[in-house]
Backbone as CSV, one residue per row, in Angstrom:
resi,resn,N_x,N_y,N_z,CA_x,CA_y,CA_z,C_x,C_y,C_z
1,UNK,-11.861,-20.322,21.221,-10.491,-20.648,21.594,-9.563,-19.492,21.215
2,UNK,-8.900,-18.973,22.512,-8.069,-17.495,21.922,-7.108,-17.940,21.108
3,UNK,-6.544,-19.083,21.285,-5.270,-19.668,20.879,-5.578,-19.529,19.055
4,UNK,-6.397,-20.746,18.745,-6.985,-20.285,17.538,-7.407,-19.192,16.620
5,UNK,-7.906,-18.630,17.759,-7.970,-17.138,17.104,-7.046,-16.392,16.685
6,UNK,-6.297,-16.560,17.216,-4.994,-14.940,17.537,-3.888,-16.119,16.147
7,UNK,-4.464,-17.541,15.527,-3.795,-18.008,14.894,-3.623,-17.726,13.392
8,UNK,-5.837,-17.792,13.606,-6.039,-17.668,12.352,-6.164,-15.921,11.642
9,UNK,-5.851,-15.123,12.937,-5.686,-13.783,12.461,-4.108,-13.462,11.605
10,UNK,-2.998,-13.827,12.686,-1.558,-13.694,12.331,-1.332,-14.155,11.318
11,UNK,-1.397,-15.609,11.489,-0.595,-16.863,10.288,-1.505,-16.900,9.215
12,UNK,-2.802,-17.029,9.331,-3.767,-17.686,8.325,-4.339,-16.253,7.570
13,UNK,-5.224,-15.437,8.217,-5.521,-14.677,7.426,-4.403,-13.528,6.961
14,UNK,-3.063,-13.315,7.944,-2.066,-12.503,7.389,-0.978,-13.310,6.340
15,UNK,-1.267,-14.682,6.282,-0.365,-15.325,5.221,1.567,-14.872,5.544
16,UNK,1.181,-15.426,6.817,2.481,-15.218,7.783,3.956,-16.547,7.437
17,UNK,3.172,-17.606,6.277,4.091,-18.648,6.177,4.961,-18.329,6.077
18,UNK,5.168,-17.691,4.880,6.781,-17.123,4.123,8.019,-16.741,5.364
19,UNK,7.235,-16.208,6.319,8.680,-15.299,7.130,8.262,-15.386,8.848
20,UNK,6.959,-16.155,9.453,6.460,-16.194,10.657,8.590,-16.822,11.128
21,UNK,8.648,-17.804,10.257,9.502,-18.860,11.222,10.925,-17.737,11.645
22,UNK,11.467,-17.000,10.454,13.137,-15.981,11.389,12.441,-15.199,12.610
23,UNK,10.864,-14.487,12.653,10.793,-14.116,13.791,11.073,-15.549,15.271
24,UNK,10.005,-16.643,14.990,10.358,-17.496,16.081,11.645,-17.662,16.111
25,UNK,12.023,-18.230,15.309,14.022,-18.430,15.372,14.747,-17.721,16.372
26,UNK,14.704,-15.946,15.791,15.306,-15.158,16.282,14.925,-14.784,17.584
27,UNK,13.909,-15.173,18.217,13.104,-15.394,19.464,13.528,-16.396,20.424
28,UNK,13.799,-17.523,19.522,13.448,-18.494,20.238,12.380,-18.952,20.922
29,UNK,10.945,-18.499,20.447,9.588,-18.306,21.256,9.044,-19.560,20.401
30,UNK,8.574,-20.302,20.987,6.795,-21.138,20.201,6.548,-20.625,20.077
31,UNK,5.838,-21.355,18.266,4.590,-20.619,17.897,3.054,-20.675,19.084
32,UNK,3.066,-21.519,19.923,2.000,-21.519,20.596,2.251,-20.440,21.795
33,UNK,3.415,-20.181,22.321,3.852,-18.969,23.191,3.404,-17.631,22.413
34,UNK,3.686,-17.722,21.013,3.811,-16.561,20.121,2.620,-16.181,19.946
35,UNK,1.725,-16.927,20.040,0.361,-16.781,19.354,-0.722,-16.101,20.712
36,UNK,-0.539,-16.782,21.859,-0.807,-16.986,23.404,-0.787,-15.283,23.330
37,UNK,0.788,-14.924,23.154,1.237,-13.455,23.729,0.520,-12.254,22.212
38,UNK,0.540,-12.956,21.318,-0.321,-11.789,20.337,-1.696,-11.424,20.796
39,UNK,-2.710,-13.014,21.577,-3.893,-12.787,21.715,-3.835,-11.705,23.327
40,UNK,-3.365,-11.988,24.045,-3.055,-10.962,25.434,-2.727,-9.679,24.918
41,UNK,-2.080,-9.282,23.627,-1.596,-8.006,23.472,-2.848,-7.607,22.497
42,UNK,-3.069,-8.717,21.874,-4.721,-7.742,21.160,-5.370,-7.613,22.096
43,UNK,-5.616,-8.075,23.344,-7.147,-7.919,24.070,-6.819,-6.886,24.941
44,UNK,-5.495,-6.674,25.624,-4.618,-5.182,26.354,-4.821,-4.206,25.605
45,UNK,-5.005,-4.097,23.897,-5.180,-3.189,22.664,-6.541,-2.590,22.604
46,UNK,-7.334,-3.701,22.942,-8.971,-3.476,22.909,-8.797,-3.535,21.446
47,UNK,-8.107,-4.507,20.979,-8.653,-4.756,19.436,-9.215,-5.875,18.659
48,UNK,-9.696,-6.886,19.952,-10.124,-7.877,19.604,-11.481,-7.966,18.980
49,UNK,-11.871,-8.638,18.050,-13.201,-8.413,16.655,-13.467,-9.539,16.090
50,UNK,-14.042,-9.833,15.530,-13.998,-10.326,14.515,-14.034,-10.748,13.142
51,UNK,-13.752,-9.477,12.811,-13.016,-9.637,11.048,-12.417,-8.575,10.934
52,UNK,-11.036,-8.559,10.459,-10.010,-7.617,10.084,-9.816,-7.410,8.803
53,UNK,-9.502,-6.557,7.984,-9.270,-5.865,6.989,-7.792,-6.582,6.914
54,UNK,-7.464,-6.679,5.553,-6.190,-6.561,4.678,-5.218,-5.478,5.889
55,UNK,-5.431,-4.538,5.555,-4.541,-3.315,6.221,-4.795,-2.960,7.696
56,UNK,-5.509,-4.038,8.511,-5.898,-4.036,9.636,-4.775,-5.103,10.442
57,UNK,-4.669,-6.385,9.372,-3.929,-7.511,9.830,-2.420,-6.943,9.598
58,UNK,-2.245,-6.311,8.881,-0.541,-5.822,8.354,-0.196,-5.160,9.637
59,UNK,-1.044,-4.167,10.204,-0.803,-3.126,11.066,-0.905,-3.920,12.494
60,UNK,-1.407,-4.675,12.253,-1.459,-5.431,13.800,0.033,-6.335,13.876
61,UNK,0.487,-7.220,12.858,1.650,-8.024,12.539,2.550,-7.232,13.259
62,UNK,3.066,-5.874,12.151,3.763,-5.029,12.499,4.056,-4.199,13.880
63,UNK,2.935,-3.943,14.851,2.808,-3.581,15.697,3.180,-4.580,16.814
64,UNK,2.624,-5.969,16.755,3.043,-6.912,17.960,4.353,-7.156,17.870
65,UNK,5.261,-7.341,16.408,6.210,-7.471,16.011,7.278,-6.390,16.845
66,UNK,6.765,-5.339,16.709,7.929,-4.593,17.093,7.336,-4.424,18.583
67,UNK,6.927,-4.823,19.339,6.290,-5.196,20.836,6.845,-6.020,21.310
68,UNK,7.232,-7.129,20.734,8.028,-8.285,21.356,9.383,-8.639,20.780
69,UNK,9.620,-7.646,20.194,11.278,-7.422,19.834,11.548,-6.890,21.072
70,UNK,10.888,-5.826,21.208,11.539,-4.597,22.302,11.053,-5.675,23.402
71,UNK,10.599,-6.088,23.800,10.271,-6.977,24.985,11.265,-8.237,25.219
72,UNK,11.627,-8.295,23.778,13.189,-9.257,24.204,14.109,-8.754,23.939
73,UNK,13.948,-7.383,24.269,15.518,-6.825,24.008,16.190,-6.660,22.661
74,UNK,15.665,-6.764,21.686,16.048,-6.880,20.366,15.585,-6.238,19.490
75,UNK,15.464,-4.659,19.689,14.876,-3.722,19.117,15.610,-3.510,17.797
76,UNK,16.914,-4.107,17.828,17.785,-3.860,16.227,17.387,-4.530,15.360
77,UNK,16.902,-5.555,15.434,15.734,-6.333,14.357,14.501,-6.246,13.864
78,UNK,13.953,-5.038,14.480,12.995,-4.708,14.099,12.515,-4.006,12.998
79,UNK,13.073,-3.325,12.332,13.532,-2.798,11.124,13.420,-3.951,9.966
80,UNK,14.394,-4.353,9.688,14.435,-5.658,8.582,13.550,-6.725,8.678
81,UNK,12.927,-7.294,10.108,11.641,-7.965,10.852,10.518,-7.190,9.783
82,UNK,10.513,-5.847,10.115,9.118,-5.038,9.423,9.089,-5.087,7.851
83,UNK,10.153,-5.289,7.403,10.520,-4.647,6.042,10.349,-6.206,5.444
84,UNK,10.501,-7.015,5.816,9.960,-8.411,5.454,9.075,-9.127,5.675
85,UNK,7.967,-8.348,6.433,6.608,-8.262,6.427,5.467,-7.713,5.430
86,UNK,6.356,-6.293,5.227,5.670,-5.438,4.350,6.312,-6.064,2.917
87,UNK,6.913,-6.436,2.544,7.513,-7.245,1.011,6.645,-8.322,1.131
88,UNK,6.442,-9.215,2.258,5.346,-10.816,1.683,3.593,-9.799,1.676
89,UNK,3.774,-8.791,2.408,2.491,-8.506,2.313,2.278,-7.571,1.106
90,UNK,2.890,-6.878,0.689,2.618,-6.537,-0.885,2.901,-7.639,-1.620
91,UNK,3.572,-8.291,-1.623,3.504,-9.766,-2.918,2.420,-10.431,-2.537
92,UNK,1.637,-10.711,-1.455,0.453,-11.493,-1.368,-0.570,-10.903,-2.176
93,UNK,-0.681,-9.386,-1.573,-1.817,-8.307,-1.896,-1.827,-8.105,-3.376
94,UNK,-0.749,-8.429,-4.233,-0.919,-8.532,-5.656,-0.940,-9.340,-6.000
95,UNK,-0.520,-10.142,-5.770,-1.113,-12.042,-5.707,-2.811,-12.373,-5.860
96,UNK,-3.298,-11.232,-4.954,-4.960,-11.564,-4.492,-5.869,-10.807,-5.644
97,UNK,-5.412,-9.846,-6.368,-6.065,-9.421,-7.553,-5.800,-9.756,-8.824
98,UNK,-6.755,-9.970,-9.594,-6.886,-10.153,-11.114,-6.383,-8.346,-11.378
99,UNK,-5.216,-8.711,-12.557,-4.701,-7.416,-13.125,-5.889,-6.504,-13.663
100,UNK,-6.473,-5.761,-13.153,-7.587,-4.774,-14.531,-7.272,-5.045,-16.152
101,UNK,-8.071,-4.634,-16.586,-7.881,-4.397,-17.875,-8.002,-3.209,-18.254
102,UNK,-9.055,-2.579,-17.451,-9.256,-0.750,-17.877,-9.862,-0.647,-19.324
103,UNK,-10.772,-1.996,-19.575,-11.594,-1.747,-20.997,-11.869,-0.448,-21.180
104,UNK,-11.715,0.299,-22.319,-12.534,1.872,-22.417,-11.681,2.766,-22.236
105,UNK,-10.326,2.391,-21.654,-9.481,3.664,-20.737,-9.126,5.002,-21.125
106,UNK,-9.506,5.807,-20.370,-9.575,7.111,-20.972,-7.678,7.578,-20.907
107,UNK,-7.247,7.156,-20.043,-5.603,7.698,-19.873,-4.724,6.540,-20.419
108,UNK,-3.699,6.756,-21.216,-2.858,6.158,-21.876,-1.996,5.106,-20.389
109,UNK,-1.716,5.251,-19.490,-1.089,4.350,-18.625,-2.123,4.913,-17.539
110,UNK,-2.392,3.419,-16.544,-3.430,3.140,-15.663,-2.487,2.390,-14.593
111,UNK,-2.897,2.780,-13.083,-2.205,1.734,-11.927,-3.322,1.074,-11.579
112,UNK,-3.138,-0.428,-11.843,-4.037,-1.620,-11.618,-4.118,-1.900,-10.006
113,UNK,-5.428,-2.037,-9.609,-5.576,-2.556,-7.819,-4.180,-3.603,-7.563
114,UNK,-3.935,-4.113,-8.572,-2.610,-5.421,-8.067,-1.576,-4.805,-8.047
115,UNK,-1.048,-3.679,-8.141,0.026,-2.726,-8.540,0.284,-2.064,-6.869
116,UNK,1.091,-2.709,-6.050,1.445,-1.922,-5.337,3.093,-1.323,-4.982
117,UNK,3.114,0.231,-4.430,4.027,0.867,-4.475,4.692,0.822,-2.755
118,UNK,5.971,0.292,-2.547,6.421,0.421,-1.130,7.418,0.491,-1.113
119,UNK,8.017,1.467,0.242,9.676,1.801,0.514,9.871,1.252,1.852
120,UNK,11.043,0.763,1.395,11.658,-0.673,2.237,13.172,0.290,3.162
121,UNK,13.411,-0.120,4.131,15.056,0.276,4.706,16.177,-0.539,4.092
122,UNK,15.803,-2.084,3.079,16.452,-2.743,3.148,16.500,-3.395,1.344
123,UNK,17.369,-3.446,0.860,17.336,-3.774,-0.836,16.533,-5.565,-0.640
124,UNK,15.686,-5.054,-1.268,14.735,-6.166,-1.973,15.449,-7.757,-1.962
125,UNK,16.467,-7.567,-2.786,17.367,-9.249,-2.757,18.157,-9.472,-1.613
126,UNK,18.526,-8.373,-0.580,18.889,-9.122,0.756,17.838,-9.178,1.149
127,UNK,17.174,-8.473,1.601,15.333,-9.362,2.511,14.892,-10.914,2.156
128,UNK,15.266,-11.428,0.945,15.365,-12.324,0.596,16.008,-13.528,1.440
129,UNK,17.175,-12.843,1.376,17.919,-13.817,2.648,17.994,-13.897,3.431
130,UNK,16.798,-13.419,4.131,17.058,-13.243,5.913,16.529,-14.471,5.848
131,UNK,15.778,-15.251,4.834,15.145,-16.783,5.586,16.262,-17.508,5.503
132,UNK,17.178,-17.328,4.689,18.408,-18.012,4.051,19.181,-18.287,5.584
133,UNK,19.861,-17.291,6.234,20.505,-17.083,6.927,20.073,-16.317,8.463
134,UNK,20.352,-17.391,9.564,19.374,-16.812,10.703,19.925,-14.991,11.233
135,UNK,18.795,-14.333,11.028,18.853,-12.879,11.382,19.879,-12.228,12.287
136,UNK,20.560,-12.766,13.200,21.531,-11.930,13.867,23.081,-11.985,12.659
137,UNK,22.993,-12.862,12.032,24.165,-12.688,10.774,23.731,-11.911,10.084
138,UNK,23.136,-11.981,9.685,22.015,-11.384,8.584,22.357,-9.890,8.628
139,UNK,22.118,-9.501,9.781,22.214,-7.973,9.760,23.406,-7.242,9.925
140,UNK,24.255,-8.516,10.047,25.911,-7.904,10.068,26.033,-8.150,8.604
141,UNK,25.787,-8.710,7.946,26.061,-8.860,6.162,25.766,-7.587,5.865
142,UNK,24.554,-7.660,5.847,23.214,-6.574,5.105,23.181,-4.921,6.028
143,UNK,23.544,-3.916,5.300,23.030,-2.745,5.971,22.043,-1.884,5.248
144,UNK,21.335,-0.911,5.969,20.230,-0.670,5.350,20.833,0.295,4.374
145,UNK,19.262,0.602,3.346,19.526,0.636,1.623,18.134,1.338,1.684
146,UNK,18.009,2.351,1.572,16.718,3.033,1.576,16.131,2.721,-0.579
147,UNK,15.161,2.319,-0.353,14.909,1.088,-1.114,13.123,1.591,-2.006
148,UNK,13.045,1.696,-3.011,12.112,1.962,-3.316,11.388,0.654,-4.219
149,UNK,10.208,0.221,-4.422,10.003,-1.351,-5.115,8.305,-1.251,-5.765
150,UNK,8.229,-2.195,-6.601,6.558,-1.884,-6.820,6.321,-3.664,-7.081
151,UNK,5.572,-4.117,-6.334,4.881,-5.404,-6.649,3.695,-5.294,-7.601
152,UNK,3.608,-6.712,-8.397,2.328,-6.427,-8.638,2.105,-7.902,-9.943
153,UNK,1.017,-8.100,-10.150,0.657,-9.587,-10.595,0.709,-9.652,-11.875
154,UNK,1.383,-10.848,-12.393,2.340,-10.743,-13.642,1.657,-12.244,-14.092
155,UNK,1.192,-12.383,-14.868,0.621,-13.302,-15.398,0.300,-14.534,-14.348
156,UNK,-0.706,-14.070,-13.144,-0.610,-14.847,-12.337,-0.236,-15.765,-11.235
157,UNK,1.342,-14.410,-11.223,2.018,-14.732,-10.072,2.447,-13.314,-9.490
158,UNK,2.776,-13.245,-8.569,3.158,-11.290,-7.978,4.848,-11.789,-8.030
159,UNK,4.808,-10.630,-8.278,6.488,-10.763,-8.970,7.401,-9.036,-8.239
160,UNK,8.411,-8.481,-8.305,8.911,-7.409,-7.098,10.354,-6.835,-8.053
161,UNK,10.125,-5.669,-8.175,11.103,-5.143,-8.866,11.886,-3.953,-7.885
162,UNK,12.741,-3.282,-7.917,13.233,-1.980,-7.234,13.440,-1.065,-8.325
163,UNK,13.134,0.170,-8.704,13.179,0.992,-9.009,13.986,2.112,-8.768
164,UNK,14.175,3.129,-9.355,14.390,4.345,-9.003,14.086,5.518,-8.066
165,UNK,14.068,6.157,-7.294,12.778,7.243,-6.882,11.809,8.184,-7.687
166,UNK,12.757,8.468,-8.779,11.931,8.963,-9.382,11.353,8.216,-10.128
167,UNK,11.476,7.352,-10.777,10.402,6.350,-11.251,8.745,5.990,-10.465
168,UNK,9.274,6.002,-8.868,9.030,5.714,-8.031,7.661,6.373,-8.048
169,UNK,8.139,7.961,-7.876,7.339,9.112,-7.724,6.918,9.430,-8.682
170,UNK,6.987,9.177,-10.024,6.096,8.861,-11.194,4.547,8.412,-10.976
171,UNK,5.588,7.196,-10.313,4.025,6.047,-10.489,2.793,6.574,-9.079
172,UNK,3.791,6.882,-8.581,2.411,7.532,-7.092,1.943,8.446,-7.918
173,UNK,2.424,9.399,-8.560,1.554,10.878,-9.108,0.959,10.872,-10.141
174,UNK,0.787,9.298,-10.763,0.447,9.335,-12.193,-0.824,9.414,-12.903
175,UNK,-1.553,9.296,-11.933,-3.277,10.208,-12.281,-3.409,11.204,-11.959
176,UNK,-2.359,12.196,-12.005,-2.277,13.562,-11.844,-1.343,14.301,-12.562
177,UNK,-0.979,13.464,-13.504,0.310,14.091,-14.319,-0.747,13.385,-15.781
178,UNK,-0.434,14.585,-16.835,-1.073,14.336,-18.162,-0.076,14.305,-19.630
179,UNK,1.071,14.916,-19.332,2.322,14.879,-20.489,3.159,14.331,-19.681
180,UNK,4.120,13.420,-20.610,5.231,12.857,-20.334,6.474,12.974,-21.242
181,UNK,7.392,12.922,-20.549,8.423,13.783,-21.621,9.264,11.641,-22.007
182,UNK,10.173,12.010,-22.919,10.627,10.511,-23.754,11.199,9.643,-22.942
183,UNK,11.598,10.194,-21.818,12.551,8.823,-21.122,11.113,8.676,-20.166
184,UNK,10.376,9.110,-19.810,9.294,9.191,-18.893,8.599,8.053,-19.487
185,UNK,8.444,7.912,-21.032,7.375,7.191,-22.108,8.249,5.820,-21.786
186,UNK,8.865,5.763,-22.211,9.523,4.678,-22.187,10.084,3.839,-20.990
187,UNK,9.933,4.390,-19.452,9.566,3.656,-18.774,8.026,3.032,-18.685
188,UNK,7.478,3.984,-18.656,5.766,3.624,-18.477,5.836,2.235,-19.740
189,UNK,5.963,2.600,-20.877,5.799,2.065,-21.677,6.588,-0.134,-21.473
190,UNK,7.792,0.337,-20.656,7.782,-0.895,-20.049,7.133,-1.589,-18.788
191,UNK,6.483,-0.392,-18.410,5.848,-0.943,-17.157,4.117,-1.521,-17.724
192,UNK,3.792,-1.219,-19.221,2.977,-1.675,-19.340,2.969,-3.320,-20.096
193,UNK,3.970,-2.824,-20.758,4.564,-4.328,-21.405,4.650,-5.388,-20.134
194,UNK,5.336,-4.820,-19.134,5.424,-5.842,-17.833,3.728,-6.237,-17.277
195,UNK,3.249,-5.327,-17.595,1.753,-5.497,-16.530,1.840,-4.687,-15.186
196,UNK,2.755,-3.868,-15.510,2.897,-3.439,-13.779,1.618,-2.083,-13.903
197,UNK,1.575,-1.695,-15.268,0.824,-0.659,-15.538,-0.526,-1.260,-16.773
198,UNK,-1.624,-0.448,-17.074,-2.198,-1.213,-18.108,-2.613,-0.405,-18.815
């Protein structure tokens, strides 16, 4: 059944609950229209399979997403649409791992598999409210905020902070950097207290 299929790819295995519904909203499309037109645009893709990767399902979301914006004319939503895709999908993706422990660890601060790093167009606590408030307001409130954030699983729940850039760019380079100077320590040093680091 394509219908099924193209269901349990989007909603079920992409864990589409959180934010599937402002795309229909802002559509006005069924989910059974919605689902219908993802499976026609995977099989036009030649990407129909059967089993997708983590970073297979994100890239497909994202891609039909901004396919049927522009197909209804509503290419200005596509932006904050994406950027609240990629926020439930890093909070899931650290959601889905047990924090490491790094028994043995040879380097004083470690980035745990649940630790992920992403830059958003849009500040973290308005993305929040786009479920709050249906998306064509939304984006007259909210303008974009070039946005840096790190998810990652906090005693069993994924939890989302915003950062600095350079903080930012710390944490991407940080198995490649070996001295840290005092304000450097003392972030890390809270990022391990948090669990964001171990």
């Amino acid at each position: 059944n394509n219908l099924k299929k193209a269901c349990d790819v989007f909603y079920n295995s992409g864990k589409a609950v959180g934010w599937l519904y402002i795309i229909l909203e802002t559509l006005k499309i069924s989910p059974s229209d919605f689902f219908i037109h993802f499976y026609d645009w995977l099989y036009k893709k030649g990407k129909v399979k059967s089993y997708y990767s983590d970073k297979e399902i994100f890239e497909l979301q994202t891609g039909y997403t901004k396919f049927l914006f522009e197909q209804y004319g509503k290419k200005a939503f596509v932006l904050p649409v994406c950027d609240i895709i990629k926020l439930h999908n890093s909070l899931n993706y650290s959601l889905s791992f047990i924090c490491d422990d790094f028994s043995g660890k040879k380097n004083s601060y470690n980035l745990p598999h649940s630790t992920k790093l992403i830059e958003l167009h849009y500040d973290v606590d308005d993305l929040f409210q786009a479920g709050v408030i249906p998306l064509k307001y939304w984006t007259k409130e909210y303008k974009q905020k070039k946005t840096f954030a790190v998810t990652w699983n906090k005693n069993g729940n994924s939890d989302v902070i915003m950062i600095d850039k350079k903080w930012f760019e710390l944490l991407i380079n940080l198995n490649s950097k070996e001295k840290f100077n005092s304000e450097e320590k003392e972030f890390l040093d809270y990022c391990v207290e948090e669990r964001i680091l171990v």
